[in-house]
N, C-alpha and C positions, 0 to 999 in steps of 0.2 A: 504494500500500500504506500511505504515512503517512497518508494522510489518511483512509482508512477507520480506524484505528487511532486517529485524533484523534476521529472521529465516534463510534465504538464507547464510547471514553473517556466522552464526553461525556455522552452517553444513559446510561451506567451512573450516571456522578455525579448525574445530574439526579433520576435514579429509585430513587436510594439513599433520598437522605431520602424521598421520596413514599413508600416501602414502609416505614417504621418500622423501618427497621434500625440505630439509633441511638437511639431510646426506648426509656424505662425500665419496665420489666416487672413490677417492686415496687412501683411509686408506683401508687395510683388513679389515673383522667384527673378532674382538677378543673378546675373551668370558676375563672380568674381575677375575680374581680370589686374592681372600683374604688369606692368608693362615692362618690356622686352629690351629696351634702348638703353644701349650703356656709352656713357661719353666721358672718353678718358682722353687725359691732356697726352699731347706730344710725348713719347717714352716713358709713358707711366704705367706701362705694364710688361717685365719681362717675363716669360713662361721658361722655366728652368735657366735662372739665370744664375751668376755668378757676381759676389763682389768683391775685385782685386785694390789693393793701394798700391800706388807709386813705390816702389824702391830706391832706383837712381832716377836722376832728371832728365827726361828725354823728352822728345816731341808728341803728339798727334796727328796723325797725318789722314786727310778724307782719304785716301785712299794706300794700301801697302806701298811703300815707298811714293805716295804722291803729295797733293800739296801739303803745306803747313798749314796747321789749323790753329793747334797752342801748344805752349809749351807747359810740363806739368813736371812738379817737385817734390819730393818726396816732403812727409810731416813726421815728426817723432810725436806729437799730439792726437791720443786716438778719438780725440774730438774735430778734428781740423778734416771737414769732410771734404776739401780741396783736394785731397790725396786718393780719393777714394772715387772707383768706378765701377760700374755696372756694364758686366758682358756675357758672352755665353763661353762656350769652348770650341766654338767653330771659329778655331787657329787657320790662320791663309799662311802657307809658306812660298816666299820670295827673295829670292837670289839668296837661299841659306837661313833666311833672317825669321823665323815665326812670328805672325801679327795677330793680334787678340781685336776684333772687333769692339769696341766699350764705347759706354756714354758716359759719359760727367755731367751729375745733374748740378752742381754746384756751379760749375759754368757755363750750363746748357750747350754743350758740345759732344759731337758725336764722331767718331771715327775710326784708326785703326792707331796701337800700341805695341811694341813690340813685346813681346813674352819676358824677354831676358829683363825687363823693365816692373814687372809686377812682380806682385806675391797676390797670392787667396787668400782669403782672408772673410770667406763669405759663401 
């Protein structure tokens, strides 16, 4: 007898809410919506990225071995986010030399570094 009496229970709770016997009668049905647009600034998102500091002082270049962009110097301050860049590990090797693609968001500048120039740090 208890256990038809636990099953009966059951079945009723389960088919409570499936019948709407706890919605709202006054409210419309509104479909929820989330919206979808994300708007993110200039290099403000890297998907497996890496964060290197400066070791010695070398340049930036937009391109492996191409123009100059800035030049960047190491900090012994590990507050001084001057020294510090954001890259991946997609290394371009040119004439010998391995280049780390990275951004500096502290100068907003983007470009290529040579390897032998950083450490990880991130």
């Amino acid at each position: 007898m208890f256990k038809k009496l636990i099953a009966v229970s059951l079945v009723a709770a389960l088919a409570l809410p499936v019948s709407g016997a706890f919605a709202d009668s006054a409210r419309p049905d509104t479909q929820n919506a989330v919206g979808s647009s994300i708007t993110v600034a200039q290099g403000g998102v890297h998907i497996m990225s890496t964060v290197w500091r400066v070791k010695t002082a070398t340049n930036m270049r937009a391109t492996p071995n191409g123009a100059y962009v800035i030049s960047l110097y190491p900090s012994n301050d590990p507050d001084n986010k001057s020294a510090e860049l954001v890259g991946g590990h997609d290394y371009v090797v040119v004439n010998g030399v391995t280049w780390v693609p990275v951004e500096s968001y502290f100068y907003g500048k983007s470009g290529y570094v040579p390897l032998s120039a950083l450490e990880e740090i991130g």
